[in-house]
C-alpha positions as CSV (number, residue, x, y, z in Angstrom):
1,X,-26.5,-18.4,51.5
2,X,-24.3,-16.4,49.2
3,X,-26.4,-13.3,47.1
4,X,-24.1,-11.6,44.3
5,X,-25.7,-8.8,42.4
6,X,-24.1,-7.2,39.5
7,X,-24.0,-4.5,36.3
8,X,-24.6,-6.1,32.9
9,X,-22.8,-9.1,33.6
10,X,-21.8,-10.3,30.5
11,X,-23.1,-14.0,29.3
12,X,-19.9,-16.1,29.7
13,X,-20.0,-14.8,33.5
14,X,-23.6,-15.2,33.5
15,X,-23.0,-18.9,32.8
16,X,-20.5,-19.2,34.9
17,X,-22.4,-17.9,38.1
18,X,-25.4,-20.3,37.2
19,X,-23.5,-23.6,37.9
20,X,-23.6,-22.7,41.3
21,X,-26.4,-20.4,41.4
22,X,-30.1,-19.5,40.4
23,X,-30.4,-16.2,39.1
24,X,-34.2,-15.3,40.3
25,X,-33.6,-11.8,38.4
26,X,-31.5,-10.4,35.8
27,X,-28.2,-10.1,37.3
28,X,-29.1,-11.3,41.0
29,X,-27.5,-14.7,41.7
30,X,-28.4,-16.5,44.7
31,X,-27.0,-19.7,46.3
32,X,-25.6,-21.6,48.8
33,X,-21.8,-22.4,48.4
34,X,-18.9,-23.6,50.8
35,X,-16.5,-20.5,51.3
36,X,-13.8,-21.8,49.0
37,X,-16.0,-22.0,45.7
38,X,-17.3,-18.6,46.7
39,X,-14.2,-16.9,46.9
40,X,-12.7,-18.7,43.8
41,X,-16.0,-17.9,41.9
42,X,-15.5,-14.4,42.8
43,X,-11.7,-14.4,41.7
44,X,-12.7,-16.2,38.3
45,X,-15.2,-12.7,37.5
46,X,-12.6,-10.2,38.3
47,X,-10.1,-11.9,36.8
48,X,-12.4,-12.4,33.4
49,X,-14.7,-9.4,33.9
50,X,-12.9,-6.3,34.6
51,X,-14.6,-3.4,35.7
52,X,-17.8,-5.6,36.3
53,X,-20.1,-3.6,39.5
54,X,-20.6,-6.5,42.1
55,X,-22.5,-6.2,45.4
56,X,-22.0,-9.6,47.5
57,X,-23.3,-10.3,50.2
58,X,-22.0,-13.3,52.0
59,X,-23.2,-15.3,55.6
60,X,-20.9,-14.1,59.0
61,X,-20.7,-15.0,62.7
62,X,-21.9,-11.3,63.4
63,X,-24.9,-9.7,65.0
64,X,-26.7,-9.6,61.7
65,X,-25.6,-12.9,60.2
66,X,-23.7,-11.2,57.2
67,X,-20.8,-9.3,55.4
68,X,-21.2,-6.9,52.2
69,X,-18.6,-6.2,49.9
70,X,-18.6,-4.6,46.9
71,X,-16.2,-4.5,44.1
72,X,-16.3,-1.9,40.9
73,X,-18.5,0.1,40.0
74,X,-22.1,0.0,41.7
75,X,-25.3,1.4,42.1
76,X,-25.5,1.1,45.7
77,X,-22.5,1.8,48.9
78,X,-21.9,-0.1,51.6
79,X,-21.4,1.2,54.8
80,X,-20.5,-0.1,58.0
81,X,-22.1,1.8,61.1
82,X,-21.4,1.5,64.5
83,X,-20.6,-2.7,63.6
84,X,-23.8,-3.0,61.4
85,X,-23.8,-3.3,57.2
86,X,-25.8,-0.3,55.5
87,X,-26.7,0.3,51.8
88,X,-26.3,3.7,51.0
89,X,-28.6,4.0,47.8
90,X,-28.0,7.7,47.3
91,X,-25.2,9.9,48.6
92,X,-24.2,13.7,48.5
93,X,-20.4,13.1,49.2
94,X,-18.1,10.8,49.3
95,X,-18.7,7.6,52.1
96,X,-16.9,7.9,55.5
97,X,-16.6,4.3,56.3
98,X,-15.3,5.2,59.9
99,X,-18.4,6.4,60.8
């Protein structure tokens, strides 16, 4: 299961993202995609939606079954720590991801 959450996603990229997923909340899109339509999805909104704040989180062979990645802009950070995936919703300074 792939979860993509984004800032004001404009309504071409809205439509877009619902061919392949249901959007249970304004700008949350959730669905279940091989990793190829995923990644070309992904490559089709930052190529048509530049500066568009995406949080993604996608499934991994890991201890807790996933991966986040973020690209722009967004209202949460995350973090890896010690091999596990954090959000940071607030932050003082600038994220170490090292740490």
């Amino acid at each position: 299961m792939t979860v993509i959450i984004c800032n004001n996603t404009p309504d071409c990229i809205r439509g877009h993202l619902k061919r392949w997923f249901i959007e249970p909340k304004p700008n949350v899109f959730v669905g279940t995609v091989n990793a190829k339509t995923r990644e070309q999805t992904i490559a089709y909104i930052r190529r048509n939606a530049k500066g568009l704040g995406m949080l993604i989180i996608t499934p991994e062979r890991s201890s807790q079954g996933f991966s986040v990645q973020t690209f722009g802009e967004t209202d949460r950070r995350a973090v890896q720590y010690a091999g596990l995936y954090l959000i940071a919703e607030k932050w003082e300074t600038e994220c170490d991801p090292t740490l």
